[in-house]
Phi, psi and omega in degrees: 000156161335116170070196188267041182241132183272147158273120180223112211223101190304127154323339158274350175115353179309152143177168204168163177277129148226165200249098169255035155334294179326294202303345175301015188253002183264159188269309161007286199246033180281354173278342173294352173331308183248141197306343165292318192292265213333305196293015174254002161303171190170144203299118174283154194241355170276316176296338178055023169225211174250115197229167184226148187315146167086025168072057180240169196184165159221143194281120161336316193294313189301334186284301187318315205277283199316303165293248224321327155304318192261000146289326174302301175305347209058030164269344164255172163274149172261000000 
């Protein structure tokens, strides 16, 4: 998807569009700044989440929490 925003879809079937814009404020993910680099992510099959060159990652439970707040508000697609 566009920008720093995601499609993300759960072994239970959750699943929806998010925006991870935010976390780019942190110096953590500040290489992520720019969108080709964000768009180099990719699913780890051990981690079961999403990682990026330089050990950077977000922890599933937090992507779930993240969806299920912008499904609640209708910030996503169902």
């Amino acid at each position: 998807m566009e920008g720093y925003r995601l499609w993300l879809r759960f072994e239970d079937g959750l699943e929806g569009e998010i925006d991870l814009s935010d976390i780019l404020r942190g110096p953590a993910f500040a290489p992520l700044k720019e969108v080709s680099a964000f768009a180099r992510l990719r699913v780890d099959p051990n981690w079961h989440t999403i990682v990026w060159p330089g050990d950077l990652d977000i922890a599933p439970e937090s992507l779930r929490t993240r969806l299920e707040a912008a499904l609640a508000e209708g910030h996503a697609a169902e």
